[in-house]
Backbone as JSON Lines, residues from 0, in Angstrom:
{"i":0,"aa":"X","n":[115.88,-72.07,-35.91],"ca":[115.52,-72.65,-37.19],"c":[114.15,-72.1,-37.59]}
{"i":1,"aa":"X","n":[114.07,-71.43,-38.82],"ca":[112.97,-70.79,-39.09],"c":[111.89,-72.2,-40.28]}
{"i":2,"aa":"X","n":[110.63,-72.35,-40.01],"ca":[110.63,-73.36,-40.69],"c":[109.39,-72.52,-41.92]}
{"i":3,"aa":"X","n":[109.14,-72.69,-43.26],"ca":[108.44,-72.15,-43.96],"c":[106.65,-72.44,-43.81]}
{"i":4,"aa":"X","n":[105.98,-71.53,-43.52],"ca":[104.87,-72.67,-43.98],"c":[103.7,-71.91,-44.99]}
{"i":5,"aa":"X","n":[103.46,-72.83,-45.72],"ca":[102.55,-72.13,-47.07],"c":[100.99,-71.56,-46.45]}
{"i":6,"aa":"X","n":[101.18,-70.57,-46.91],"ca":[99.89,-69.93,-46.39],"c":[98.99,-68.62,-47.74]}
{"i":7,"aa":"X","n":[97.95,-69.92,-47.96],"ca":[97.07,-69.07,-49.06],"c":[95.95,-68.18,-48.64]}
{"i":8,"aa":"X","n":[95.56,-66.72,-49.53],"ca":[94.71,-65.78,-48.72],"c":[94.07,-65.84,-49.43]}
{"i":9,"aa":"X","n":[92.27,-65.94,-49.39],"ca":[91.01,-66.34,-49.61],"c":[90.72,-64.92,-49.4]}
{"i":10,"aa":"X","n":[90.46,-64.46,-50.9],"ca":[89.94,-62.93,-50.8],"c":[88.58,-63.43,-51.81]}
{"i":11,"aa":"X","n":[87.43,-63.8,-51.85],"ca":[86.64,-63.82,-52.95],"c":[86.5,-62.5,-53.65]}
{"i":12,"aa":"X","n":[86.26,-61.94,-55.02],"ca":[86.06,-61.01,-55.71],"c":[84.33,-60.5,-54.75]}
{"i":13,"aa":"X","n":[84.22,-59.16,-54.97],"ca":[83.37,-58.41,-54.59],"c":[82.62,-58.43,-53.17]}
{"i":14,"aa":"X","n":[84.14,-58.68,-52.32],"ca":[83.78,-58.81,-50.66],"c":[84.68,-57.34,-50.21]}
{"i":15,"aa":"X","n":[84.04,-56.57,-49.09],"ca":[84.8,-55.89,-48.47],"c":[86.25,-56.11,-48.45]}
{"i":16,"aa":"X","n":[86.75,-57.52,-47.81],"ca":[87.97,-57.76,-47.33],"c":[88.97,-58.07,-48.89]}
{"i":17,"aa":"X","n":[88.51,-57.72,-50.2],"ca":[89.04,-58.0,-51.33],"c":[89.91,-56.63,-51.98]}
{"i":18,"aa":"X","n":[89.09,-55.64,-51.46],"ca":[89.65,-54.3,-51.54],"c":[91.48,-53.81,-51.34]}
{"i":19,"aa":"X","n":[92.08,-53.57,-52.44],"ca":[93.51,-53.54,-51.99],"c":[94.01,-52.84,-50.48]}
{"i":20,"aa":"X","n":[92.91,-51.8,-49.99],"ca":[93.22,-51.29,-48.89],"c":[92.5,-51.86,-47.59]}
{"i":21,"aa":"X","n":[92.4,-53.21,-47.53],"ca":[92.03,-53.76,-46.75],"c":[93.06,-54.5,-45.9]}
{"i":22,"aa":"X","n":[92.84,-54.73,-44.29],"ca":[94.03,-54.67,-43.17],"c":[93.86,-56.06,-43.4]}
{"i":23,"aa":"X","n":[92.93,-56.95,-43.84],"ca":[93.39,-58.41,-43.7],"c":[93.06,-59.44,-44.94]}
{"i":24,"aa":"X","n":[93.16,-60.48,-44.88],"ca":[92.34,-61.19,-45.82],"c":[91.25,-61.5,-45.56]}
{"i":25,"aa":"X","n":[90.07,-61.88,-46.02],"ca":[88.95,-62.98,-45.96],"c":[89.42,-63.68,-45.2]}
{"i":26,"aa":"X","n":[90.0,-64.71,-45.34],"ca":[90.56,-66.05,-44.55],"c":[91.91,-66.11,-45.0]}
{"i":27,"aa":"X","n":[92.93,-67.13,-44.75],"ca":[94.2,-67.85,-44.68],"c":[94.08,-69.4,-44.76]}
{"i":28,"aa":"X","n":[94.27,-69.84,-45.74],"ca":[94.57,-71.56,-45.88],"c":[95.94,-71.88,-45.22]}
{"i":29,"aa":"X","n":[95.86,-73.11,-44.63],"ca":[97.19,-73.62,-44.05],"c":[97.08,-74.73,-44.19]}
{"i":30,"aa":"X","n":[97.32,-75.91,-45.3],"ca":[97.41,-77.36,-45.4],"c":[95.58,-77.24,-45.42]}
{"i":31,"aa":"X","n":[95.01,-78.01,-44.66],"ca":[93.68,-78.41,-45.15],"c":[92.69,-77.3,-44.15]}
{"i":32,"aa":"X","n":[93.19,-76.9,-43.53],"ca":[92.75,-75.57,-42.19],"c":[92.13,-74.34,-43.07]}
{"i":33,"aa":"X","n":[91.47,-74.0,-42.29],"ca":[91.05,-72.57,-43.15],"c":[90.75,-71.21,-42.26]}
{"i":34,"aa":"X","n":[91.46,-70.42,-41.99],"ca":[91.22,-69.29,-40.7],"c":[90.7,-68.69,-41.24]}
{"i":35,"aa":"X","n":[89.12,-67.97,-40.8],"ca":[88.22,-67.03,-41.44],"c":[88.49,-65.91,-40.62]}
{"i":36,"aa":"X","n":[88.65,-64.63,-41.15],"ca":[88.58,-63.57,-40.39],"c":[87.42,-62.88,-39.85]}
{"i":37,"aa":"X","n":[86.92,-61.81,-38.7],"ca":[85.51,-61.5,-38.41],"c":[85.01,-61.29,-39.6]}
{"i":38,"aa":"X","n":[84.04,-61.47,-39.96],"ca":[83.2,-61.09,-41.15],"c":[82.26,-60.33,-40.77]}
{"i":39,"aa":"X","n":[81.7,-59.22,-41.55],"ca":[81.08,-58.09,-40.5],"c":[80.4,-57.47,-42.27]}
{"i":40,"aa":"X","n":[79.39,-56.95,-42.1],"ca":[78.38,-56.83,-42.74],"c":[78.56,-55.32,-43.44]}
{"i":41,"aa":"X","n":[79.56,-55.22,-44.12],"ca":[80.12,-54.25,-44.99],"c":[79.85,-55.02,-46.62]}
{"i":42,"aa":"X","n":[79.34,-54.46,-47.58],"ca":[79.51,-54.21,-48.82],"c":[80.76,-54.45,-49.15]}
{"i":43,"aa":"X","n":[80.95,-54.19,-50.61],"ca":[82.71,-54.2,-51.19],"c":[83.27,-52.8,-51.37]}
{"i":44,"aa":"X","n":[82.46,-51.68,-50.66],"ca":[82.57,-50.45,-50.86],"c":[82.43,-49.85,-49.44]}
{"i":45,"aa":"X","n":[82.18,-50.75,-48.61],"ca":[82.34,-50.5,-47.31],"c":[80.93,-50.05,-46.42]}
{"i":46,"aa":"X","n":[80.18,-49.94,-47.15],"ca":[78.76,-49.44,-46.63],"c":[78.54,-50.83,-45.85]}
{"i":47,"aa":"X","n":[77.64,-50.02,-44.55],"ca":[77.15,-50.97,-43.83],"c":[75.89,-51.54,-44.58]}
{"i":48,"aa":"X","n":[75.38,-53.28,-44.4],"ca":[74.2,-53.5,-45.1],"c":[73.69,-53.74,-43.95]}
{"i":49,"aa":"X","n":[71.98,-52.72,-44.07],"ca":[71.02,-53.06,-43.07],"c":[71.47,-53.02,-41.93]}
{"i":50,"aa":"X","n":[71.66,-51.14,-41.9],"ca":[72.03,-50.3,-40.89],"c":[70.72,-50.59,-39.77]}
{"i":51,"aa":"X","n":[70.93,-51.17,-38.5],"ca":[70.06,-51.64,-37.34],"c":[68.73,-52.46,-37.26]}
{"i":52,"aa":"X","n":[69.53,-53.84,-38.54],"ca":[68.84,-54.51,-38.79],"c":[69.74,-55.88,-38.52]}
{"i":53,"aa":"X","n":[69.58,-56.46,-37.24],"ca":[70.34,-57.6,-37.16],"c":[70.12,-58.95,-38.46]}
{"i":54,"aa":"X","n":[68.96,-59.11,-38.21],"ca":[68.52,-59.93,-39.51],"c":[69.22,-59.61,-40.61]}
{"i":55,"aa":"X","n":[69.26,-59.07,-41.12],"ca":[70.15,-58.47,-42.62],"c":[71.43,-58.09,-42.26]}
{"i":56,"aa":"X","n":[72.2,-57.95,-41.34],"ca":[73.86,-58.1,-41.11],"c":[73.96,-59.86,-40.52]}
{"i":57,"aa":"X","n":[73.14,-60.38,-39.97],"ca":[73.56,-62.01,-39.66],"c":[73.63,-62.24,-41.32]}
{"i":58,"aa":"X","n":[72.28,-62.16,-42.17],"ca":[72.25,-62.93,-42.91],"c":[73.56,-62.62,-44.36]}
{"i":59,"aa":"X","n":[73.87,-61.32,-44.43],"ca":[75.71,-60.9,-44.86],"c":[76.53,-61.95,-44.69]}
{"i":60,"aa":"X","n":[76.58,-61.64,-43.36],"ca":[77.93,-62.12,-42.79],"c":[77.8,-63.92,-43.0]}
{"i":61,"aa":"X","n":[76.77,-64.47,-43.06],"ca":[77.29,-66.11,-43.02],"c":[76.78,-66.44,-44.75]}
{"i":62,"aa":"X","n":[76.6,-65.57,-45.17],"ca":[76.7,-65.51,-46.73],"c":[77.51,-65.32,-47.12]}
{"i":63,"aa":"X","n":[78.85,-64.34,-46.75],"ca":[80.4,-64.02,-46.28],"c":[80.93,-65.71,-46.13]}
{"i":64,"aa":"X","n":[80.7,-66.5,-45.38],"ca":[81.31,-67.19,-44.57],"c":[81.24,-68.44,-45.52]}
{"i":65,"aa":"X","n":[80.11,-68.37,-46.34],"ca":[79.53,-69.25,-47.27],"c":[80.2,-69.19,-48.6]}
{"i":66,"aa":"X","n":[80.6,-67.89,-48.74],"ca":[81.29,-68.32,-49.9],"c":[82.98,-67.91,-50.34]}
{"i":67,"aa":"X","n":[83.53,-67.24,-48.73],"ca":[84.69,-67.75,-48.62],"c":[84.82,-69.42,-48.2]}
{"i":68,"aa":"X","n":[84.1,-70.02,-47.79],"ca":[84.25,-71.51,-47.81],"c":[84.28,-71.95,-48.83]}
{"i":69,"aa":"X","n":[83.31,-71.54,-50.06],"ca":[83.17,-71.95,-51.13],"c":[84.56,-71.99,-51.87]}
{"i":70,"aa":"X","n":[85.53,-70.72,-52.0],"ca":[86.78,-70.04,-52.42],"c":[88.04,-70.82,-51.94]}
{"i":71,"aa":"X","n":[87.87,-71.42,-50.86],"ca":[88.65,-72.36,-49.7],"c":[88.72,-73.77,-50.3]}
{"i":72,"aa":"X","n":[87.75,-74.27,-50.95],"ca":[87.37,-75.75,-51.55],"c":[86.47,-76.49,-50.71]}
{"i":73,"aa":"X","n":[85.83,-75.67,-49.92],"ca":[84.94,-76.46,-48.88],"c":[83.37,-75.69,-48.78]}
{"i":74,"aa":"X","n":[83.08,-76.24,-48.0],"ca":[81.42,-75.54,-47.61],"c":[80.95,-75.22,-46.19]}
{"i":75,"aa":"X","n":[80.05,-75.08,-46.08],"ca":[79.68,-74.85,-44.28],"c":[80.09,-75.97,-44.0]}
{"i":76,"aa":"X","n":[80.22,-77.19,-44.72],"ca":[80.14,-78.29,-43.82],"c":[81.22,-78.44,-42.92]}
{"i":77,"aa":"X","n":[82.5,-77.47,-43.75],"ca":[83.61,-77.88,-43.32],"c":[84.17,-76.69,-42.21]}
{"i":78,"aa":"X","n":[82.74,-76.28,-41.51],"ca":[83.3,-75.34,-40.4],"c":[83.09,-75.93,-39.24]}
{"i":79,"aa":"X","n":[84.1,-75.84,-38.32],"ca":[83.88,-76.65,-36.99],"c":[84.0,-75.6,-36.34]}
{"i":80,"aa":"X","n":[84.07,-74.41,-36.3],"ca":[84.64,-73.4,-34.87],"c":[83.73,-72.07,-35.18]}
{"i":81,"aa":"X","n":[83.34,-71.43,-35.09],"ca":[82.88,-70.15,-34.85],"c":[82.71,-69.08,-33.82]}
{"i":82,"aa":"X","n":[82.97,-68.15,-33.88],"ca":[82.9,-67.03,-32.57],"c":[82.38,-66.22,-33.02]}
{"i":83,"aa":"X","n":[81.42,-65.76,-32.45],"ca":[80.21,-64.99,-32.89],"c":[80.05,-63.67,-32.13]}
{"i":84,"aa":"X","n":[80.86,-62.18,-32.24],"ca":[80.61,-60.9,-31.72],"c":[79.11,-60.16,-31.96]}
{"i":85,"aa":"X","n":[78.28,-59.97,-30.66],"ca":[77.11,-59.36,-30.68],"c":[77.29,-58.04,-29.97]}
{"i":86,"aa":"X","n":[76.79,-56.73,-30.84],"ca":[76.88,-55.37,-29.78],"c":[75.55,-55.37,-28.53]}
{"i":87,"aa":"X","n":[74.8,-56.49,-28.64],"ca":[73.98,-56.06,-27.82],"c":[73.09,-57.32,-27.63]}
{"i":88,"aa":"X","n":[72.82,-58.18,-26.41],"ca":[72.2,-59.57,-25.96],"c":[71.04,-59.72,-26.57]}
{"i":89,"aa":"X","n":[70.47,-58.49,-27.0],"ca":[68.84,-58.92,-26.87],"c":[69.06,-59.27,-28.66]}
{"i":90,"aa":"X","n":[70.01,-59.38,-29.5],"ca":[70.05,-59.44,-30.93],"c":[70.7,-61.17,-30.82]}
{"i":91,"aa":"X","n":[70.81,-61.92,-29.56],"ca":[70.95,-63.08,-29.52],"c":[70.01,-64.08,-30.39]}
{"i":92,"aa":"X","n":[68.93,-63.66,-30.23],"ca":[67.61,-65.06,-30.96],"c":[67.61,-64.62,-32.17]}
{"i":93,"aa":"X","n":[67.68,-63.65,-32.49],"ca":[67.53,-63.15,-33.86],"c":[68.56,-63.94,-35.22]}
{"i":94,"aa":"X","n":[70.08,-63.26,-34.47],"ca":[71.13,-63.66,-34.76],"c":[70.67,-65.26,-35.08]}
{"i":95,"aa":"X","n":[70.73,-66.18,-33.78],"ca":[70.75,-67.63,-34.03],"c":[69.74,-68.27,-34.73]}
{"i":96,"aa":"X","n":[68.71,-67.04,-34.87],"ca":[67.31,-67.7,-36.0],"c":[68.06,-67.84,-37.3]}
{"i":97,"aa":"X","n":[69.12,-66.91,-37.75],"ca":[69.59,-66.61,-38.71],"c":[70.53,-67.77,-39.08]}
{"i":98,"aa":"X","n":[71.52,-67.71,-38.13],"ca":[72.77,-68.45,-37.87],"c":[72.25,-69.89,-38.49]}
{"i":99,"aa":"X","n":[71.32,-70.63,-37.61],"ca":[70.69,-71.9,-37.99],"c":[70.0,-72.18,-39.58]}
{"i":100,"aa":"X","n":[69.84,-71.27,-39.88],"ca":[69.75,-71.53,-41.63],"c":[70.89,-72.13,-42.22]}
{"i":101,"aa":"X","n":[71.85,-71.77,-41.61],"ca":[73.05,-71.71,-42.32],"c":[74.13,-72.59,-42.06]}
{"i":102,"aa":"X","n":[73.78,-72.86,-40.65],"ca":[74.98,-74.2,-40.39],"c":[74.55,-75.67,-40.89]}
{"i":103,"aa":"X","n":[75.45,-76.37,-40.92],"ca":[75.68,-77.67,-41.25],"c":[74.86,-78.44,-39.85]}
{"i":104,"aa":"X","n":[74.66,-79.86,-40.13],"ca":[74.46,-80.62,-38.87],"c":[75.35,-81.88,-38.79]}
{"i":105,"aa":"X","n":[76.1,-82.18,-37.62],"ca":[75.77,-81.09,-36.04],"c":[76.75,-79.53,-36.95]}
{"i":106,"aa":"X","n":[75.81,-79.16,-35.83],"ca":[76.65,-77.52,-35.86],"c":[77.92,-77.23,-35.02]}
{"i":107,"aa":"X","n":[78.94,-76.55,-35.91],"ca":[80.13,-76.75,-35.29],"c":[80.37,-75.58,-33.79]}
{"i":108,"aa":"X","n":[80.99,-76.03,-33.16],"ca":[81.67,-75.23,-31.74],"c":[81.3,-74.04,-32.22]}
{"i":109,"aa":"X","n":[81.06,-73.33,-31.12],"ca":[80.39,-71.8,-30.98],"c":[80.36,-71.24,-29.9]}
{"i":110,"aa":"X","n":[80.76,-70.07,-30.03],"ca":[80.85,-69.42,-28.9],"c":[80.16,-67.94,-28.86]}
{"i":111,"aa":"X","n":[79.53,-67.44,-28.54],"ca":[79.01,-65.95,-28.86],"c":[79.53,-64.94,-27.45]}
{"i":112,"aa":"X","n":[79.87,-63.47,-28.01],"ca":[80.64,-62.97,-26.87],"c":[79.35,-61.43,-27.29]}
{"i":113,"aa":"X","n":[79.28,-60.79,-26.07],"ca":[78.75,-59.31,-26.43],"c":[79.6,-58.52,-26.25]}
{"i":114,"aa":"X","n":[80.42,-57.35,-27.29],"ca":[81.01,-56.7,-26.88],"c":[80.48,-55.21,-26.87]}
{"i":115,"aa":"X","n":[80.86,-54.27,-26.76],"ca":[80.82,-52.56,-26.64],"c":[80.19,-52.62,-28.36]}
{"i":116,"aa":"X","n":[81.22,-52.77,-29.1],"ca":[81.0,-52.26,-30.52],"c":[82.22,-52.88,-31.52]}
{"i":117,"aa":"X","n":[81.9,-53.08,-32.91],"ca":[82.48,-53.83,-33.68],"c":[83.25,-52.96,-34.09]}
{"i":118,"aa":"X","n":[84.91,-52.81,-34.71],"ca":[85.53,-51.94,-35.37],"c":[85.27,-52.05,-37.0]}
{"i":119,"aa":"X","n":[85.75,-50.97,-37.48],"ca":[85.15,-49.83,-38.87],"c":[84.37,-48.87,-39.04]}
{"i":120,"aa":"X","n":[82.78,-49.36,-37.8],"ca":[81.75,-48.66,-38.33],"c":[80.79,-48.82,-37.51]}
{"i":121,"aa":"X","n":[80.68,-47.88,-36.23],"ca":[79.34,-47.91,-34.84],"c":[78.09,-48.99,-35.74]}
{"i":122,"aa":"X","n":[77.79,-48.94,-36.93],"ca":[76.53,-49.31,-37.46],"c":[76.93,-50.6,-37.18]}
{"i":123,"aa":"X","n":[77.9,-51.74,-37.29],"ca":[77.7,-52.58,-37.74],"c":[77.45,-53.65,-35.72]}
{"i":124,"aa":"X","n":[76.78,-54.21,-35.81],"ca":[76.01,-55.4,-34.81],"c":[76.46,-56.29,-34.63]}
{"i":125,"aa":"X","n":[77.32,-57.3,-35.62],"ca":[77.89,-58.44,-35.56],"c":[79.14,-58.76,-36.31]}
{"i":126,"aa":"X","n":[79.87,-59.58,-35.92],"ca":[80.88,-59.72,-36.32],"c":[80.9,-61.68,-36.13]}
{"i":127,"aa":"X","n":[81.74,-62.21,-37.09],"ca":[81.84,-63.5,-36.67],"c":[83.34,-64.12,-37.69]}
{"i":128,"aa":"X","n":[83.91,-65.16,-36.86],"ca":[85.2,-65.71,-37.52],"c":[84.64,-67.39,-37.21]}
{"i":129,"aa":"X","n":[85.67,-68.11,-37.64],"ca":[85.55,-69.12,-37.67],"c":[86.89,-70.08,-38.52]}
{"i":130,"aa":"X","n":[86.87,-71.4,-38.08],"ca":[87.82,-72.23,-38.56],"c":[86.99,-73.12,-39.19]}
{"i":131,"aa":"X","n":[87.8,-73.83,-40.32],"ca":[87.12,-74.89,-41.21],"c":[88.49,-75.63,-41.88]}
{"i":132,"aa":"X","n":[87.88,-76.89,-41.82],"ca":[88.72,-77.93,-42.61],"c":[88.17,-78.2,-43.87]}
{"i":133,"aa":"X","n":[88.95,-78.41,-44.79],"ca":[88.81,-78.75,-46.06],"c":[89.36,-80.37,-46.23]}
């Protein structure tokens, strides 16, 4: 039994992930759920912003995150989950100086992982997804 389920894609106008040749959406709505995809510090033209400047790709990406929430019907408030990809540990404090501007209180579940390198583009430092209820 195949069962249907409605699923809306959260592309905001003038985001990377809005681009017709783009592999995913922004996010996916499912009932009041909201799946954010990595958000990663590309332009709408694909340029990296603030090529080896963690500060200026954190502060992208949860500006990304901020207003696909916005697009979703919700706000930071309504993020409970985040996973946070770093290419490199020592961009940890930086990152979370950043990060903490931006979350809600309490701040939702988090997890930060370091990997090798983010896919699209060696330049880019961080990557981050996250879930949110509306």
């Amino acid at each position: 039994m195949t069962t249907h389920i409605q699923r809306e894609a959260i592309n905001p106008p003038g985001m990377w992930s809005s681009r017709p040749s783009s592999p995913a959406s922004a996010a996916i709505k499912v009932g009041n759920l909201v799946f954010i995809s990595g958000q990663v510090a590309l332009d709408q033209d694909g340029r990296v912003v603030g090529k080896d400047d963690i500060r200026a790709q954190s502060q992208h990406v949860f500006q990304a995150l901020k207003t696909i929430l916005e697009e979703a019907g919700c706000g930071m408030d309504g993020l409970v989950k985040i996973t946070t990809f770093l290419t490199d540990s020592a961009h940890y404090a930086a990152e979370n100086e950043i990060r903490n501007r931006h979350m809600p209180q309490p701040p939702p579940a988090s997890t930060t992982q370091v990997v090798r390198k983010i896919a699209l583009d060696p330049d880019l430092l961080i990557a981050v997804e996250g879930i949110a209820v509306v």
